[in-house]
C-alpha positions in Angstrom: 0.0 19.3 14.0 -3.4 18.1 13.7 -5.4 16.3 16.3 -4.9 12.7 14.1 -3.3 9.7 15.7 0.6 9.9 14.7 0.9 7.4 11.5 3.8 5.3 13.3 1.6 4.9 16.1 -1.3 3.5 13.7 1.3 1.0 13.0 2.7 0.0 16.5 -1.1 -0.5 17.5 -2.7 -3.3 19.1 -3.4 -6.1 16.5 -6.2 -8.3 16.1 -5.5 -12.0 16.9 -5.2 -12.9 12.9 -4.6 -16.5 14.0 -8.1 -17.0 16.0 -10.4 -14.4 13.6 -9.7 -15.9 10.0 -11.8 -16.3 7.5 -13.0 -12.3 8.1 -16.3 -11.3 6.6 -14.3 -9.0 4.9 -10.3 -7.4 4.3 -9.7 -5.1 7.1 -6.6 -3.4 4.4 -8.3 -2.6 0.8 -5.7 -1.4 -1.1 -7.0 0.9 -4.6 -4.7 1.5 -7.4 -5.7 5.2 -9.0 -3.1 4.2 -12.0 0.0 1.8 -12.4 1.1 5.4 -14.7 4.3 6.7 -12.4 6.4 9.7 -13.5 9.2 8.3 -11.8 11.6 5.3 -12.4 12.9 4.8 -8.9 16.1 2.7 -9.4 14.4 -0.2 -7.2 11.4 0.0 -8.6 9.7 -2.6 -11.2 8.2 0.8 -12.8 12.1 1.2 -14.0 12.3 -2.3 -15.9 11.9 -1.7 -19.4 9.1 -4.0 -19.9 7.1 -3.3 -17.1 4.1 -2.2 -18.9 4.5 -5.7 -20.8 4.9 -8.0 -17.5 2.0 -5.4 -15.8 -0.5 -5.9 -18.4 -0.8 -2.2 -19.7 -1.0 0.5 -18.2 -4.4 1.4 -16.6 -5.9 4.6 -14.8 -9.3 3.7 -13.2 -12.3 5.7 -13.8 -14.7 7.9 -11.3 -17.6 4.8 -12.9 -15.8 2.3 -11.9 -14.4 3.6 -8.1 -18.0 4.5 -7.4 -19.1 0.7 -7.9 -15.9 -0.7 -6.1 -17.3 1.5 -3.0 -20.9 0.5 -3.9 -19.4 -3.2 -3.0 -17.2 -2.2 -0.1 -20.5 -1.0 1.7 -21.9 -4.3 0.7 -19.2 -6.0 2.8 -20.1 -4.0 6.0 -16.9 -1.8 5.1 -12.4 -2.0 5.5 -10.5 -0.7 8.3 -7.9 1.1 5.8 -8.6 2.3 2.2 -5.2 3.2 0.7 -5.0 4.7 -2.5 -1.4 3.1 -4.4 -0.3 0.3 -5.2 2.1 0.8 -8.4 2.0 4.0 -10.3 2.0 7.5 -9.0 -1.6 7.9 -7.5 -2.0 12.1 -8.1 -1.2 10.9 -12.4 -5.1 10.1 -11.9 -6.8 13.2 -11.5 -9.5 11.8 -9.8 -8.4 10.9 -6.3 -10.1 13.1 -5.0 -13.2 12.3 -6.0 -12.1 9.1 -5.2 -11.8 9.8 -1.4 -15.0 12.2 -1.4 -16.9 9.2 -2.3 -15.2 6.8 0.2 -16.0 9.4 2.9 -19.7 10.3 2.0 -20.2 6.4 1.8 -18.1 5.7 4.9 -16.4 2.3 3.5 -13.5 2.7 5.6 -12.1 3.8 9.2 -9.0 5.5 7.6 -8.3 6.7 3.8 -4.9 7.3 3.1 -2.7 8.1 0.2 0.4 7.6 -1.2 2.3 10.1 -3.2 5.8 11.0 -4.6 4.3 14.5 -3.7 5.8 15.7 -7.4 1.8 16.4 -8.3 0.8 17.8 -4.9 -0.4 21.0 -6.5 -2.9 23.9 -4.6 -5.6 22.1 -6.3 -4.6 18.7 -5.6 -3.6 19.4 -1.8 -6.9 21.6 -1.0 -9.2 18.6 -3.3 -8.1 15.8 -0.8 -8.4 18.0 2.2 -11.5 19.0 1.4 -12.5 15.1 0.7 -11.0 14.2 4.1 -8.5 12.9 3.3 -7.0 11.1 7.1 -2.9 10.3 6.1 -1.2 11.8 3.5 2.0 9.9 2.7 4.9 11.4 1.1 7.5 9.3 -0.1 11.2 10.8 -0.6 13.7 8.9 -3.1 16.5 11.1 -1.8 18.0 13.3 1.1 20.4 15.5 -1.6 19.4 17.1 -5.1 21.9 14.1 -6.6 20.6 11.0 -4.8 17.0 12.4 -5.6 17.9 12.6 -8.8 19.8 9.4 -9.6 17.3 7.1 -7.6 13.9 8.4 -9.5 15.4 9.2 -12.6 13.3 11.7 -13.3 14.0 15.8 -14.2 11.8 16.5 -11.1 14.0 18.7 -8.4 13.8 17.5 -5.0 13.4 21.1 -3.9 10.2 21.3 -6.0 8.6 18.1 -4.0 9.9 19.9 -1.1 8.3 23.1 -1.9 4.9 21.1 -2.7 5.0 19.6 0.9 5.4 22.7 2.5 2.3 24.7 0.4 -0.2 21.2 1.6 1.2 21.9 5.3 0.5 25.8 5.3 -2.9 25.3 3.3 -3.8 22.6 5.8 -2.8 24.7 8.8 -4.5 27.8 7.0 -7.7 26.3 6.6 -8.1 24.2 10.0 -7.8 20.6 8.0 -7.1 17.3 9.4 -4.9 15.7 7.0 -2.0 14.1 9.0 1.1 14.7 6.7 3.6 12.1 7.1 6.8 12.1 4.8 9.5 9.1 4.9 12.6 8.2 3.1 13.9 4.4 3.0 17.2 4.7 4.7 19.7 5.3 2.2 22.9 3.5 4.2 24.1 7.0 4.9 23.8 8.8 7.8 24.6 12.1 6.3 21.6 11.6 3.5 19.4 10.5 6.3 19.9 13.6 8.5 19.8 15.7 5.3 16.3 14.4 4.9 15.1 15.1 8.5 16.6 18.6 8.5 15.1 18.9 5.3 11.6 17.6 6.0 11.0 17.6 10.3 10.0 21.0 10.0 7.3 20.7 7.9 5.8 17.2 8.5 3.7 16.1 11.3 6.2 13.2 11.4 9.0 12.4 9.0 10.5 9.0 9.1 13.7 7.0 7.6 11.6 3.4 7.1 14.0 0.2 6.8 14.5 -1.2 3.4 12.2 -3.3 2.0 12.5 -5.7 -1.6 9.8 -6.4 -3.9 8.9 -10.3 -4.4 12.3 -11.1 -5.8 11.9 -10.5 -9.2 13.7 -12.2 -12.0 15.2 -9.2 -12.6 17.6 -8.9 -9.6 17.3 -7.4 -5.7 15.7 -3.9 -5.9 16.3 -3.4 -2.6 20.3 -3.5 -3.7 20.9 -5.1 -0.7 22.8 -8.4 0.2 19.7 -10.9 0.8 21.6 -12.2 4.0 21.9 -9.2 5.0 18.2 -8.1 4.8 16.7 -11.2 5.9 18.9 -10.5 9.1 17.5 -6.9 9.5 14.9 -5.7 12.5 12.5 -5.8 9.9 12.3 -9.2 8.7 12.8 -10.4 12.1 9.0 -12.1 12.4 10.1 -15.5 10.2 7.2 -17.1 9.0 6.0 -20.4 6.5 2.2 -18.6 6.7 2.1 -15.2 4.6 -0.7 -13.4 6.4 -1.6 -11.0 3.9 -3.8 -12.9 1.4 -5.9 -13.4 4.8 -6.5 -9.6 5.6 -5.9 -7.8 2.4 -6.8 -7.3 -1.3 -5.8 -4.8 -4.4 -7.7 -4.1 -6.8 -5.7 -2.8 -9.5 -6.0 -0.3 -12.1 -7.9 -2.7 -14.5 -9.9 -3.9 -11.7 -8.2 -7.3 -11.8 -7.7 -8.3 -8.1 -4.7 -9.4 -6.2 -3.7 -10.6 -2.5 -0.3 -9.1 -2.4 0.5 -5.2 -2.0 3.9 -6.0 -3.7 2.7 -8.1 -6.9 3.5 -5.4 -9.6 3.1 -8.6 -12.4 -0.1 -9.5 -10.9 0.9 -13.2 -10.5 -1.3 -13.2 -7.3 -5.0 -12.3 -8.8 -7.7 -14.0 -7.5 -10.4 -12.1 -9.1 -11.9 -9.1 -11.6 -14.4 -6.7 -10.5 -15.2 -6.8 -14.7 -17.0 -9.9 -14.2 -17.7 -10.2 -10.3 -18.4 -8.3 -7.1 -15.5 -7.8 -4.5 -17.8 -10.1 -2.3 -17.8 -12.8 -4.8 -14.1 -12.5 -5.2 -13.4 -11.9 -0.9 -15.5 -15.2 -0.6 -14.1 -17.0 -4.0 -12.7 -20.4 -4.2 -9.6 -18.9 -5.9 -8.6 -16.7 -3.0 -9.7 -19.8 -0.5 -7.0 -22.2 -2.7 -4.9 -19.7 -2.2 -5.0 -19.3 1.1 -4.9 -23.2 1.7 -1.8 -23.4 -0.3 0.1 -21.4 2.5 -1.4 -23.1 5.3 -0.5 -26.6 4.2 3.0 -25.2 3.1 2.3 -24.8 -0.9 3.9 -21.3 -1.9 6.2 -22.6 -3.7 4.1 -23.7 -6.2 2.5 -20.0 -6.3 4.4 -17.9 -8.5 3.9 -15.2 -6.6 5.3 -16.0 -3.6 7.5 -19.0 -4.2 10.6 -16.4 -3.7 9.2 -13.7 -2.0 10.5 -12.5 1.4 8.0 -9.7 2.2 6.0 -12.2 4.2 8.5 -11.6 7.0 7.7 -8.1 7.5 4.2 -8.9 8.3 3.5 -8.2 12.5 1.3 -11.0 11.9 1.8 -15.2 12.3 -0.6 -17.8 11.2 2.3 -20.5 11.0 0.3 -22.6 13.9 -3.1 -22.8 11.9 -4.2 -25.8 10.1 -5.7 -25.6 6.6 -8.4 -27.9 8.0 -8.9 -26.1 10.9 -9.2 -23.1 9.0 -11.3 -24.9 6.3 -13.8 -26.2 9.0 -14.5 -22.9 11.0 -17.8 -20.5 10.1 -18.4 -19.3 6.8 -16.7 -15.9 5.8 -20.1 -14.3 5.3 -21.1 -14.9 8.8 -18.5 -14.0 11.3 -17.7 -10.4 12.8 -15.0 -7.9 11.5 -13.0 -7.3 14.6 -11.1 -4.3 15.5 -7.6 -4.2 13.9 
């Protein structure tokens, strides 16, 4: 166990008073997509719809070039709380993670780097590159607690034992070598007990913290419910408890994607949310746009339904956060984004 905050208490933390800090000078959550590549088709995943690279726009890994000017622009905006590394894709399919948390580290754009990982690439290389980077959260996700779910949910000719196996090498390396990588490994929860506490027995011993998370859904694709759950049924769970008109997310987060287009929304696979691209502008320019500020003001007066990005999407609910008692005009009318403090999240 190292010395690192537990990653569930990162979560349960104090928040910042979203409703009375908005406009930020800048995202407190930047997320980076390495690549939208993924060597997995999770069953409820849009990376298992046939034309998903169609409805993605391509498939993309983004270059060492292009990271290093992305960080060049996050120290321009006085730094993020939380750099995460995935969006879509598999991040370890780009080979240059990490370099890609080296640099955030040497140039100190964030609090907290973290990435996300099916763990199928965590090799000695891999494992002992982010450590060495500093790397703060490792995050394994786990499609599986038997052989047979693993292998019916990802699709893929990858054993669970081998991601298991992976795991277990970052964990003794990191032990080994007196890193501070906090390794946290999670599985949604599968609906059956007996898979969950195969998970935990598989994965408690060698984790800082392993975790069965509730089931989530993607932004109600066309497609159907990926969560493969009955909608009542998980709009009426714990975790969509915190109903909402407001999403708070376009407020406090961006993506930039692997083609350095630039969204609001940590589930828009189709980008149908972007408000920018770091091709032709600065994250600045896009953070302090008039297309992320009209789409902002379209929540706040009650307009996401004409977004197509949201006009069905239920992941607002998840979000600790509430900005359902804040006028656009009020919003509109307080200090410019450029000029007030990043508070503490």
């Amino acid at each position: 166990m190292t010395g690192n905050q537990l990653y569930s208490q990162l979560r349960a933390a104090p928040r910042t008073q979203l409703h009375e800090a908005v406009p930020l000078r800048a995202p407190f959550t930047l997320y980076v997509e390495p690549t939208n590549i993924c060597n997995f088709k999770c069953v409820y995943c849009p990376e298992s719809f046939d034309d998903f690279e169609e409805k993605a726009g391509g498939l993309h890994r983004m270059d060492l070039a292009a990271f290093s000017r992305l960080a060049e622009q996050v120290v321009e905006l006085g730094g993020v709380k939380t750099l995460n590394f995935y969006m879509m894709g598999e991040p370890f399919v780009n080979r240059s993670v990490p370099d890609f948390v080296r640099i955030a580290n040497e140039r100190k754009i964030a609090d907290r780097t973290i990435v996300t990982s099916n763990g199928s690439l965590l090799t000695e290389d891999v494992s002992r590159g982010v450590m060495d980077a500093g790397l703060t959260f490792l995050r394994i996700s786990i499609y599986g607690g038997t052989a047979d779910a693993f292998a019916r949910t990802t699709q893929s000719k990858i054993p669970l034992d081998r991601v298991r196996a992976n795991v277990e090498r970052f964990r003794r390396i990191r032990d080994e070598t007196g890193g501070k990588t906090f390794l946290y490994v999670k599985m949604i929860d599968s609906g059956d007990a007996a898979e969950n506490q195969a998970f935990l027995d598989m994965f408690s011993p060698i984790a800082d913290e392993a975790v069965i998370e509730p089931v989530m859904n993607w932004n109600d694709p066309e497609e159907g419910n990926l969560a493969r759950v009955d909608r009542g049924t998980l709009l009426n769970s714990e975790y969509f408890s915190k109903k909402k008109t407001v999403c708070p997310f376009p407020f406090y987060t961006l993506i930039v994607h692997a083609d350095l287009r630039v969204s609001v929304c940590c589930v828009d696979w189709a980008k149908e949310a972007v408000v920018g691209d770091l091709r032709h502008e600065t994250l600045a320019e896009v953070w302090r746009g008039q297309r992320l500020r009209d789409f902002q003001v379209a929540h706040l007066e009650g307009r996401k339904s004409e977004l197509a990005a949201c006009r069905n999407c239920t992941y607002l609910h998840t979000a600790p956060d509430n900005l359902d008692g804040l006028t656009a005009s009020e919003f509109i009318a307080r200090s410019p984004v450029a000029a007030r403090p990043i508070a503490a999240e």
